[in-house]
C-alpha positions as CSV (number, residue, x, y, z in Angstrom):
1,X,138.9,45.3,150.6
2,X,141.8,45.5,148.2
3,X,144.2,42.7,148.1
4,X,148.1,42.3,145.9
5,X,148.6,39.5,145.1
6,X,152.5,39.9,143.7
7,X,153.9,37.2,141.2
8,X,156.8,35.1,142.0
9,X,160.0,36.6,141.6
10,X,162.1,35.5,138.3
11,X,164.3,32.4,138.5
12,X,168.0,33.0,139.3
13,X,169.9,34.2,136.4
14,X,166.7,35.9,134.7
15,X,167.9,39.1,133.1
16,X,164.4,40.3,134.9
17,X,166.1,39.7,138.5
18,X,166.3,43.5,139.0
19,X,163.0,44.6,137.4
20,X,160.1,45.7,140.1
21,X,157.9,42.5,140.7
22,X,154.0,42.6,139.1
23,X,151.5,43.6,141.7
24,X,147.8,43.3,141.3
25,X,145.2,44.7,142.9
26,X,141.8,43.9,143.3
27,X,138.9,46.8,143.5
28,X,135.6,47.9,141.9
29,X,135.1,47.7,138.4
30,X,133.6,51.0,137.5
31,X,134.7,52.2,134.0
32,X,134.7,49.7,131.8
33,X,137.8,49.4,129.4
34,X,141.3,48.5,129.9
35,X,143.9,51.1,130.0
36,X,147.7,50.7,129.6
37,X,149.6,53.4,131.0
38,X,152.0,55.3,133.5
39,X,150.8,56.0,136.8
40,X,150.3,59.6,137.5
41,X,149.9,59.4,141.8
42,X,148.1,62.7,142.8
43,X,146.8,64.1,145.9
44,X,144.4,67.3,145.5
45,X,142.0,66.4,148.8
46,X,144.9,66.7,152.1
47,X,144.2,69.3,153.7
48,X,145.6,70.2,157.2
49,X,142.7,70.8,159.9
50,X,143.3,72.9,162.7
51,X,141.2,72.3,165.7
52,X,141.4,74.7,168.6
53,X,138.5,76.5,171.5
54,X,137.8,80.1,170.6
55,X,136.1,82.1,173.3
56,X,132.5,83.6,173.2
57,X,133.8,86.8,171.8
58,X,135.2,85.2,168.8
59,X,132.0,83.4,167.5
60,X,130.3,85.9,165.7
61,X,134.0,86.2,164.0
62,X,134.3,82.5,163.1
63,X,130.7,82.5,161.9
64,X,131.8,85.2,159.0
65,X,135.1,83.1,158.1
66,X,132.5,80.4,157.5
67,X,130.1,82.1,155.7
68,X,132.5,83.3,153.5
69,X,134.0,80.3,153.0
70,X,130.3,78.9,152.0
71,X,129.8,82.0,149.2
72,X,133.3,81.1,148.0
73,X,132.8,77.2,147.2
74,X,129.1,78.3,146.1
75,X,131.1,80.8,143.4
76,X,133.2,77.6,142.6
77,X,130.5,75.7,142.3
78,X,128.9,78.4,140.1
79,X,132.0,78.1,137.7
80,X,131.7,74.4,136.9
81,X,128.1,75.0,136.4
82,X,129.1,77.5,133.6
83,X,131.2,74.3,132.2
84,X,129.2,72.0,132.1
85,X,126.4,73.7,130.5
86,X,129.2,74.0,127.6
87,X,129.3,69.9,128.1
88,X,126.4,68.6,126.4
89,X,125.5,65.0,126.2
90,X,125.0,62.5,129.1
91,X,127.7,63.7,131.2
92,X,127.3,67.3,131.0
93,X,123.5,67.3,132.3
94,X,124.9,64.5,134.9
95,X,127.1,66.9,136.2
96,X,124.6,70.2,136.2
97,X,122.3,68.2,138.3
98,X,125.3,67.4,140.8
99,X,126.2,70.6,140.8
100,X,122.6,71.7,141.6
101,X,122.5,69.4,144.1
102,X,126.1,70.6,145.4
103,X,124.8,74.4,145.5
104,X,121.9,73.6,148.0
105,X,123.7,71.9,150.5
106,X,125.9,75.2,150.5
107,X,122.4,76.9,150.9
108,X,120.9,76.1,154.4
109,X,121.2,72.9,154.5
110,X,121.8,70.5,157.5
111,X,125.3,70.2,156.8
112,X,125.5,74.4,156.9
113,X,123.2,74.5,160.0
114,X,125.2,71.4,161.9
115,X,128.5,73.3,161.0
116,X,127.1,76.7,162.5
117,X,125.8,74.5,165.6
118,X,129.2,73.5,166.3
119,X,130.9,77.0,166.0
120,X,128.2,78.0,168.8
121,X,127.9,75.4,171.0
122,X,130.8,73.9,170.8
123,X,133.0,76.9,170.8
124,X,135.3,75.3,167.9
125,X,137.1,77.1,164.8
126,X,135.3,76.5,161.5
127,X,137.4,73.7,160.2
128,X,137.2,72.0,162.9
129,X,133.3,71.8,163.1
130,X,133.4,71.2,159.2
131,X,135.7,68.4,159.9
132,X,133.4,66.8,162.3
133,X,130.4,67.9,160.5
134,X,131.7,65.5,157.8
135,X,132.4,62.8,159.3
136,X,129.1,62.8,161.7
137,X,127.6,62.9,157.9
138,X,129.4,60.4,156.1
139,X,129.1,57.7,159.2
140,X,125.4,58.5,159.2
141,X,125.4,57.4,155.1
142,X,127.6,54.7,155.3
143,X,125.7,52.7,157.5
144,X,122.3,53.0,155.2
145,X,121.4,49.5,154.0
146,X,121.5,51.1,150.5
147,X,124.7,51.2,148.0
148,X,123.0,54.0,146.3
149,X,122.1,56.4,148.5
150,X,125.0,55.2,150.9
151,X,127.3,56.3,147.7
152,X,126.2,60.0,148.2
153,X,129.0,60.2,150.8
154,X,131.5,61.0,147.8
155,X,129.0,64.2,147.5
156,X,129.3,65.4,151.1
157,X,133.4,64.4,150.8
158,X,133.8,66.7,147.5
159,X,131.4,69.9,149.2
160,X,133.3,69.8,152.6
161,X,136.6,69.4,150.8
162,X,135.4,73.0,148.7
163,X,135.2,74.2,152.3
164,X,138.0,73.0,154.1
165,X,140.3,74.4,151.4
166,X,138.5,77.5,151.4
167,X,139.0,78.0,155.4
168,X,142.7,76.7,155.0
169,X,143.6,78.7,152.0
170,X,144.7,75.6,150.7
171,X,145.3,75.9,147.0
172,X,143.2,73.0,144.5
173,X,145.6,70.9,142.8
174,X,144.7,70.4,139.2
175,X,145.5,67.8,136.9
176,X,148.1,69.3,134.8
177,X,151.3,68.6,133.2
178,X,150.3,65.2,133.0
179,X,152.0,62.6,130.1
180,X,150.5,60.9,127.2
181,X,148.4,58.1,128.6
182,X,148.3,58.9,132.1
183,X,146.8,56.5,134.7
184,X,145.4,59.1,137.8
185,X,146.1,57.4,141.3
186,X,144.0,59.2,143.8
187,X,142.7,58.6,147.1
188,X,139.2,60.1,145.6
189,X,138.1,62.3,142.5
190,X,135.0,64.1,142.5
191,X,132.8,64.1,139.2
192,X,133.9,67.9,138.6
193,X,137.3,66.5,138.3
194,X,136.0,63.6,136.3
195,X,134.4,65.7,134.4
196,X,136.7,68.1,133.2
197,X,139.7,65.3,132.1
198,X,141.2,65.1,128.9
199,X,140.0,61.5,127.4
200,X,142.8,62.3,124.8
201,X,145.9,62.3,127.5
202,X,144.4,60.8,130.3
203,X,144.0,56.9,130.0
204,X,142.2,55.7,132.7
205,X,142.4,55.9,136.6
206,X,142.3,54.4,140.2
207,X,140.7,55.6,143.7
208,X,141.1,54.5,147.0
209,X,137.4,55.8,147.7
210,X,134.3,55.4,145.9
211,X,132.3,52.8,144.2
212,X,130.0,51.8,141.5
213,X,126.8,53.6,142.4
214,X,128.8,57.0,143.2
215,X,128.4,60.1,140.8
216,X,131.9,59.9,139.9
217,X,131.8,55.7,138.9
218,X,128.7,57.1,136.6
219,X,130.6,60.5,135.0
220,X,133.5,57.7,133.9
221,X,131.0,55.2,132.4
222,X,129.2,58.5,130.5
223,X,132.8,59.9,129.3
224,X,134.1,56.1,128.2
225,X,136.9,56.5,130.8
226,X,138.7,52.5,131.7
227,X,138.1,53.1,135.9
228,X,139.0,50.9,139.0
229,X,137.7,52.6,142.2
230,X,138.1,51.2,146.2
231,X,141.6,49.9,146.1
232,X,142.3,50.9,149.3
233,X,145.9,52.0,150.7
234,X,147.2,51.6,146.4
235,X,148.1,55.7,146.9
236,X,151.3,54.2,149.3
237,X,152.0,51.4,146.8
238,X,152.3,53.0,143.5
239,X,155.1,55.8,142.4
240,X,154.2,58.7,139.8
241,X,156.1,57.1,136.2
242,X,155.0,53.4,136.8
243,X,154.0,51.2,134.4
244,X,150.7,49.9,135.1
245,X,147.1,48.3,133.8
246,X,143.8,49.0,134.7
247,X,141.5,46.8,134.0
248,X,137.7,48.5,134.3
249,X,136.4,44.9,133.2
250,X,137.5,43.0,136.0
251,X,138.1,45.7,138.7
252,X,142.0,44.4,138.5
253,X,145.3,47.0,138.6
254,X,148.2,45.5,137.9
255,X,151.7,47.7,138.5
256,X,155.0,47.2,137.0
257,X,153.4,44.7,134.8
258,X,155.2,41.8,132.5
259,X,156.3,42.3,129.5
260,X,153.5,39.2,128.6
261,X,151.0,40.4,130.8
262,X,151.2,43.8,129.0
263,X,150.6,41.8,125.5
264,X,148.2,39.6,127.1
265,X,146.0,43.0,128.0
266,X,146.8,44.6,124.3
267,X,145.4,41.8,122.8
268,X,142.3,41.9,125.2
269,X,142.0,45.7,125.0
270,X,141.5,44.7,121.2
271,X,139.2,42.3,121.4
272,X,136.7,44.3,124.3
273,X,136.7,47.3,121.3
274,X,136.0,45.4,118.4
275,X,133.4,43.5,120.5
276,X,132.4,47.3,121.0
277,X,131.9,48.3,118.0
278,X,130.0,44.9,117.5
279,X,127.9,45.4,119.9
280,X,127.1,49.2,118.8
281,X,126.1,47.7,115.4
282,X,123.5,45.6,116.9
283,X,121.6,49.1,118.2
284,X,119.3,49.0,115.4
285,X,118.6,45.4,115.4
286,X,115.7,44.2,117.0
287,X,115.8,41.6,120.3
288,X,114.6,39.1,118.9
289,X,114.9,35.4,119.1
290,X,116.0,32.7,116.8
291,X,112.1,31.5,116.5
292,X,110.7,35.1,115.9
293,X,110.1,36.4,119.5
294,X,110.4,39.8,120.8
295,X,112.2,40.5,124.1
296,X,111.5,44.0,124.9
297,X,114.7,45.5,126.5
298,X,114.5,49.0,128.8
299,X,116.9,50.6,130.9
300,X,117.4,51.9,134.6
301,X,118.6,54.9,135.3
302,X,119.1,57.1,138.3
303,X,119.6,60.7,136.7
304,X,117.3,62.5,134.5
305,X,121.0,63.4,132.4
306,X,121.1,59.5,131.3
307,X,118.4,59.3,129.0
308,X,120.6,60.4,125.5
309,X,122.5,57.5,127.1
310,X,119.6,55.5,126.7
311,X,118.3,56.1,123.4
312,X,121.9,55.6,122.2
313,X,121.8,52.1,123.8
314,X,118.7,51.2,121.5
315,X,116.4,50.5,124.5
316,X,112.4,50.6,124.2
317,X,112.5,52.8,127.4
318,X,113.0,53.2,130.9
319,X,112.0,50.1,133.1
320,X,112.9,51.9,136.2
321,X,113.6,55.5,136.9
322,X,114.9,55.5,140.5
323,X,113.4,59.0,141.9
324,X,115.5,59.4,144.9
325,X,117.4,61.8,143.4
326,X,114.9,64.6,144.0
327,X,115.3,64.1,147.7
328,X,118.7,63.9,148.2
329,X,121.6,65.8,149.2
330,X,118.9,68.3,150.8
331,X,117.0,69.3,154.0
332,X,113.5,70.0,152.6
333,X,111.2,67.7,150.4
334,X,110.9,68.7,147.0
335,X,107.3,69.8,146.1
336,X,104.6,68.4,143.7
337,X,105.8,71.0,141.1
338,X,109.7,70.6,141.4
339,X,108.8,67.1,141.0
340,X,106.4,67.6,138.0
341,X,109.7,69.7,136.1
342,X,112.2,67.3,136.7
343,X,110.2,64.7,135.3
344,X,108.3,66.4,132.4
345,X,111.8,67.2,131.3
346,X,112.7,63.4,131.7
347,X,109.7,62.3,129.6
348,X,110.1,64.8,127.1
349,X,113.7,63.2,126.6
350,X,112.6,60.1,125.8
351,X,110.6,61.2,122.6
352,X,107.7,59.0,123.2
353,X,109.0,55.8,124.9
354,X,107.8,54.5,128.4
355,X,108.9,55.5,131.4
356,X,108.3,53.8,134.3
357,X,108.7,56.4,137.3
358,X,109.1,54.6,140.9
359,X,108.0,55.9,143.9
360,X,110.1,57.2,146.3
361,X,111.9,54.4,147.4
362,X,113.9,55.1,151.0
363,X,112.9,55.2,154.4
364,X,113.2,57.6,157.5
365,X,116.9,57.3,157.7
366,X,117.1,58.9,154.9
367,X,114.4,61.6,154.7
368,X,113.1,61.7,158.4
369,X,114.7,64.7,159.0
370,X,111.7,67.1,156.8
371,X,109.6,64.5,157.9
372,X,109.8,64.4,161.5
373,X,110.2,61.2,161.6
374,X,113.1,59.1,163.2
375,X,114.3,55.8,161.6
376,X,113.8,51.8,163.6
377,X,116.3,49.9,164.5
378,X,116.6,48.1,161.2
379,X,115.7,50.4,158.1
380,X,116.0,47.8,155.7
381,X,112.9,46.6,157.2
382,X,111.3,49.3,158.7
383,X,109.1,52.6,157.6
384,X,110.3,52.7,153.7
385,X,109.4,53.1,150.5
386,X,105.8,52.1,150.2
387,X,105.2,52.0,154.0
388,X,106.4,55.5,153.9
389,X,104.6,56.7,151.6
390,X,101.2,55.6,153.3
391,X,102.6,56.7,156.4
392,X,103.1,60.1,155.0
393,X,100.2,60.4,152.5
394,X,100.9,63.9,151.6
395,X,104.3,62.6,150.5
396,X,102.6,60.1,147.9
397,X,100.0,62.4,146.8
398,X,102.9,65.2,145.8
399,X,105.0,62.3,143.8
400,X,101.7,61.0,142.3
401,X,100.3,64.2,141.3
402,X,103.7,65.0,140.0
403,X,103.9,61.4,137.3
404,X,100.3,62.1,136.6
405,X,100.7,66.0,135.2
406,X,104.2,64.8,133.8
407,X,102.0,61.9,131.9
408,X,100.5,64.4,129.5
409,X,104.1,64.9,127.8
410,X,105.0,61.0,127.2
411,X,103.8,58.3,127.9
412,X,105.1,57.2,131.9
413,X,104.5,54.0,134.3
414,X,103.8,54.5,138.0
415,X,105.9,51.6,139.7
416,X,105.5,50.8,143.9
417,X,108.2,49.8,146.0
418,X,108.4,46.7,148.5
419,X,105.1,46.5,148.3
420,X,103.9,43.3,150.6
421,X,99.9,42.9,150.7
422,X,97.0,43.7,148.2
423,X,95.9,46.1,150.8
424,X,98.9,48.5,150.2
425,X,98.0,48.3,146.5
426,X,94.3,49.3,146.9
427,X,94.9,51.7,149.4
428,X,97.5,53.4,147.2
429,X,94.6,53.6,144.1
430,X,92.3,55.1,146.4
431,X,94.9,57.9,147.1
432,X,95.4,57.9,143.5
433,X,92.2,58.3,142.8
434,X,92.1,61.4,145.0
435,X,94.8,62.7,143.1
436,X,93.1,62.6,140.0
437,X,89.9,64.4,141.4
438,X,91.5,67.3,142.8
439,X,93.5,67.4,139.5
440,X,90.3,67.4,137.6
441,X,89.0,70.1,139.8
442,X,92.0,72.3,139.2
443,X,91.6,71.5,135.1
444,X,95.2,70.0,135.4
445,X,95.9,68.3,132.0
446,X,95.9,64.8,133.0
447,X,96.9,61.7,130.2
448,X,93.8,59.9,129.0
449,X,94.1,57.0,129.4
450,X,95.7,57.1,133.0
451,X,99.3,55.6,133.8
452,X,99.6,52.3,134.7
453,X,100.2,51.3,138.3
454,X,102.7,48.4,139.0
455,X,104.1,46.8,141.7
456,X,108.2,45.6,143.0
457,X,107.7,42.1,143.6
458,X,111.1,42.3,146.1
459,X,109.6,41.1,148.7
460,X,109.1,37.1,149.6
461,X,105.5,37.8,150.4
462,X,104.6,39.7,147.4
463,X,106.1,36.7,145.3
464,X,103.8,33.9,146.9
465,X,100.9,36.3,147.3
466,X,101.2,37.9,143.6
467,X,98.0,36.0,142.3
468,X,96.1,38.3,144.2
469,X,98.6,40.8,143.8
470,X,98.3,40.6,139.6
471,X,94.2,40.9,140.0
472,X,94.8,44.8,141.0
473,X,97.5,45.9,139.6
474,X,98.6,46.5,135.8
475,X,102.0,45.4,135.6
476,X,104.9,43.5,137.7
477,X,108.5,44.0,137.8
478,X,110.7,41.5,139.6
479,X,113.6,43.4,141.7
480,X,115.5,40.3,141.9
481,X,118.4,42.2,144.2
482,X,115.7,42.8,147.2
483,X,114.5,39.4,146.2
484,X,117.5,37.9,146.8
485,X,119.0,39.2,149.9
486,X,115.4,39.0,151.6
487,X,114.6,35.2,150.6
488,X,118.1,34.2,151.8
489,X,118.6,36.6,154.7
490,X,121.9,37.7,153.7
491,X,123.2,41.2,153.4
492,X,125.0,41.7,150.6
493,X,127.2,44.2,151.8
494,X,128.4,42.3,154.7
495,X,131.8,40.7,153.7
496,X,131.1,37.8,156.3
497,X,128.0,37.0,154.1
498,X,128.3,38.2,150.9
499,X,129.6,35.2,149.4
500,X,126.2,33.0,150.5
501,X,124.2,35.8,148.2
502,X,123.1,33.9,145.2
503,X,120.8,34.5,142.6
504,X,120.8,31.1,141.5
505,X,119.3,29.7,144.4
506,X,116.4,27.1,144.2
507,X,114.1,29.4,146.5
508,X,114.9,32.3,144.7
509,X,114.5,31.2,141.1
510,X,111.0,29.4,142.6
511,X,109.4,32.8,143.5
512,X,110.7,34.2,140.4
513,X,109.0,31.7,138.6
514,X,105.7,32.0,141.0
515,X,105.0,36.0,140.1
516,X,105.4,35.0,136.3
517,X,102.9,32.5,136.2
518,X,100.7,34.8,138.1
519,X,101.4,37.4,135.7
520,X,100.7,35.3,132.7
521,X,97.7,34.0,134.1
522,X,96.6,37.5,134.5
523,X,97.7,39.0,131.4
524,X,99.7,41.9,132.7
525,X,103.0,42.2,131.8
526,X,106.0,40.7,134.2
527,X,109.8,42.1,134.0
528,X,112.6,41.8,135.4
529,X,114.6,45.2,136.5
530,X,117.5,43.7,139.0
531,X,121.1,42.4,138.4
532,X,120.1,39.3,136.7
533,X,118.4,41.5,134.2
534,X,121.6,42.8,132.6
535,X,123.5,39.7,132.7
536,X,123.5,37.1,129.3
537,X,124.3,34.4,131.7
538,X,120.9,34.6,133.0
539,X,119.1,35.8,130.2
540,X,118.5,32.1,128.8
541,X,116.8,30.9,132.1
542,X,114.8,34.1,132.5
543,X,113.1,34.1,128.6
544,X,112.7,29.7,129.6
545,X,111.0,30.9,132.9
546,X,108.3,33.3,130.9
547,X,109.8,36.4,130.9
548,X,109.3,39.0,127.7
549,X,110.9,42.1,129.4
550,X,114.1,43.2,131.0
551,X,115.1,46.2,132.6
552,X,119.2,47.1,133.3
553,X,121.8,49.4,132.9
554,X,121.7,50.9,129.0
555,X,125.3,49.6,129.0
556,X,124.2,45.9,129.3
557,X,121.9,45.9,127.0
558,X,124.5,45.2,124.1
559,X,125.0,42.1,125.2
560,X,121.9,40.7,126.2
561,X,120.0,41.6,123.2
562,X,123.0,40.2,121.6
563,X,122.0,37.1,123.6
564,X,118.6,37.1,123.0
565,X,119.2,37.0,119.1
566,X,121.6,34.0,119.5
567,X,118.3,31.9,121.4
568,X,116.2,29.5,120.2
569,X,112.7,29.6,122.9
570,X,112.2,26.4,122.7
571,X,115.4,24.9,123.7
572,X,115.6,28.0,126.7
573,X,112.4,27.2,128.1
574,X,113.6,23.0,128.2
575,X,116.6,24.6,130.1
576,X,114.4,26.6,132.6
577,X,112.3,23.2,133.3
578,X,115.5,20.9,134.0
579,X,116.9,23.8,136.5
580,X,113.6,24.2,138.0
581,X,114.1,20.4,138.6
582,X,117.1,21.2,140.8
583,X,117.4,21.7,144.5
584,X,121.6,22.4,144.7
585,X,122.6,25.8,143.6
586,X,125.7,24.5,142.4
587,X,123.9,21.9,140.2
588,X,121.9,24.8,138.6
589,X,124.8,27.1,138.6
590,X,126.7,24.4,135.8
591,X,123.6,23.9,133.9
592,X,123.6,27.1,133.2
593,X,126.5,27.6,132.3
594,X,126.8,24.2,130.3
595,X,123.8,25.7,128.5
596,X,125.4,29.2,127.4
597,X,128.3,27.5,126.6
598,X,126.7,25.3,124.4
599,X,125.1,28.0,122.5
């Protein structure tokens, strides 16, 4: 939730006393950056719904109006496509796949069908059963126990909102006439609009919807654009023409700003770009340690468009590649050879480094529908990712078959989700295993030797289990998100709770600590792929605890490697066995901290 904090009002006889008063508001850092600017307020998504009965003879009538308002946001749709094939880079393949994904939910899809159900049934005029469509939608995906596919709402908001002003005839409001170092204030901007902004004139900007995981938070990190997003209710506060500050660091807006809060931010606006271009220096440079020892340093990613990202970020490869995004935003289940494209395409990218594919990780509340399946009363601990997968073998064996075939172009990792017992390991190799023999049988290319097969440690149970665990797999990777939240029971997403999440904790750091002994003893390779992966505050304790890889966002990997070269082992791995001495989180929290700041 956003909150203003305005700063006291000038003492009497200030020649300030009739200047607006400095508000600051608190959101999501998205985009980071800091822009200094004049707020541009803009409102391109009210649209007026009517909502009225027609009778039985109208139907048929009020089916066409929505069909043809379907062809005419698919046509829009079309258009963008057309632009952002003239894109290039990170951002325009980002923004074909959305698009993609944006043209078949205007193709069949439940939304379509739920919509038509409504005008039938119902007896209601098209925008109203859009309208309600929606909104059954985005309540369904904003109660998912999962920021990233819960973010996809911003995708069924920006296709409805094609409709809606397609059965309205309300005209799209583009960004024009704007001034020199704009700031955009906007209840919500889709990544089209994202997209298609002028970096030159625009500075920077603000939502009242959205967050970090949505397509639109990762079109402003690819474009470089300083971004703020869920600062709810700001739309009311702000005026087009004032001056303001976003800070993408911090997730801070500040309106009407101080003359010495304005200098304060021009001097840290310096500073973040020549740190920058510091950091872009260090692309080249190996992570290394004082003493000589190699940290390898991969990247996550979520979209096939990112990987010119990360090769420009100087990572070894991709740690994680998140595959959800083949299923979503659809009403079928993509098949072993829409799989096997997407992904050849992926590895082909990556011009011979790693990439380590996970399985499908998300349960029936996401993807019950094509699977005729219905989701418990807790999905975050119900039929997902791995579970699902053995529940629904075919499922696997598509996704399997698909990483094996796209093997043969790169070299790729198979990586299993929340997996809890050595049984769900072995059982998943014998499926493999089937794989590969009807491959062979076909005369499929398959890679010689055959991929890898790792395993999430995310789970308590894996962690104290993973000696017997690291005797059948080839690799670990620590999700230490998962790790957290299930070790301390706390949903991170729950404002009553979220503060008690903490990384830092005793039992957390102990299981982390666990699977990398087991891993060593083993001789398989251990990494780390959550948040504490891309931040330098931990990367001290994690090298002292064992770790030799870490997987995060390409844009953290600046300053960890930068970390990483500023470390001497030795000393880290004395700081890992004081903490590990600790049983207060706050006690372990200042060591190390002491420690970095000591460095």
């Amino acid at each position: 939730m956003a909150t203003v904090k305005p700063k006291a009002p000038p003492e009497k006889g200030s020649s300030r006393k009739d200047a607006p008063r400095e508000r600051v508001f608190q959101g999501q850092a998205v985009g980071p950056g800091i822009a200094i600017g004049t707020a541009r307020v803009h409102d391109s998504t009210a649209v007026s719904v009517p909502e009225y009965r027609i009778p039985v003879s109208a139907v048929a009538r009020e089916r066409a109006r929505f069909a043809d308002a379907t062809a005419d946001a698919s046509d829009q749709v079309a258009r963008l496509q057309l632009k952002a094939k003239g894109m290039g880079g990170a951002a325009g393949e980002d923004l074909s796949y959305l698009l993609e994904a944006y043209q078949q939910m205007l193709r069949g899809s439940r939304l379509i069908r739920g919509v038509e159900r409504r005008i039938i049934e119902d007896r209601i005029n098209a925008e109203a059963a859009v309208h309600k469509e929606i909104a059954r939608m985005i309540d369904a995906f904003s109660s998912m126990d999962d920021a990233y596919l819960a973010s996809r709402i911003d995708d069924i908001r920006d296709v409805g909102g094609r409709l809606l002003r397609s059965l309205t005839k309300t005209p799209y409001r583009p960004f024009a006439m704007l001034p020199r170092n704009a700031i955009i204030i906007t209840e919500e901007l889709t990544p089209a609009d994202t997209a298609v902004l002028d970096p030159r004139i625009v500075a920077g900007f603000v939502t009242m919807l959205g967050g970090v995981q949505s397509h639109t938070a990762i079109m402003a990190r690819s474009l470089g654009f300083p971004a703020v997003m869920g600062v709810a209710g700001l739309v009311r506060e702000v005026q087009s023409g004032a001056p303001m500050i976003v800070d993408g660091l911090s997730g801070k807006v500040i309106v009407d700003p101080l003359p010495e809060t304005v200098d304060d931010y021009r001097r840290q606006r310096a500073r973040f770009h020549r740190e920058r271009r510091a950091l872009t220096r260090l692309k080249t440079l190996p992570a290394i340690t004082r003493n000589g020892v190699h940290i390898e340093l991969n990247a996550n990613i979520e979209l096939p468009g990112e990987s010119e990202v990360v090769l420009q970020s100087g990572a070894e490869g991709i740690g994680l590649l998140r595959s959800e995004f083949m299923f979503m935003n659809r009403d079928d289940l993509p098949g072993e050879d829409e799989q096997f494209e997407l992904l050849r395409t992926l590895v082909e990218s990556m011009e011979g480094r790693v990439v380590t594919i996970r399985t499908l990780d998300c349960g029936g509340d996401k993807v019950g529908v094509p699977l005729g399946i219905c989701a418990g009363p807790n999905p975050a601990l119900g039929l997902r990712a791995i579970r699902l997968g053995l529940n629904q073998p075919s499922l696997l064996e598509d996704q399997l078959s698909a990483i094996l075939r796209a093997g043969v172009f790169g070299p790729v990792r198979i990586l299993l989700p929340m997996v809890a017992t050595v049984d769900e390991l072995m059982a998943v190799r014998e499926i493999l295993g089937r794989v590969v023999r009807r491959l062979t049988r076909r005369r499929v290319a398959l890679p010689d030797p055959l991929p890898p097969l790792g395993v999430m440690i995310e789970i308590p149970g894996a962690a104290l289990s993973a000696d017997a665990l690291a005797a059948h797999c080839d690799f670990f990777s620590i999700g230490t998100n998962d790790l957290t939240q299930y070790t301390l029971a706390i949903d991170r997403t729950d404002e009553a709770v979220a503060h008690l999440y903490d990384s830092l904790h005793p039992a957390v750091l102990r299981l982390i600590q666990f699977a990398t002994e087991a891993a060593t003893r083993a001789r398989i390779p251990v990494s780390v792929c959550g948040e504490m992966a891309g931040s330098p505050r931990y990367t001290a304790l994690l090298l002292g605890l064992g770790i030799r890889e870490l997987s995060m966002s390409s844009s953290n990997i600046p300053p960890v490697k930068r970390r990483i070269r500023s470390l001497h082992l030795p000393e880290a791995i004395q700081h890992a066995r004081v903490v590990m001495d600790q049983s207060a989180p706050g006690v372990i929290a200042r060591l190390v901290d002491e420690f970095n700041s000591a460095e």
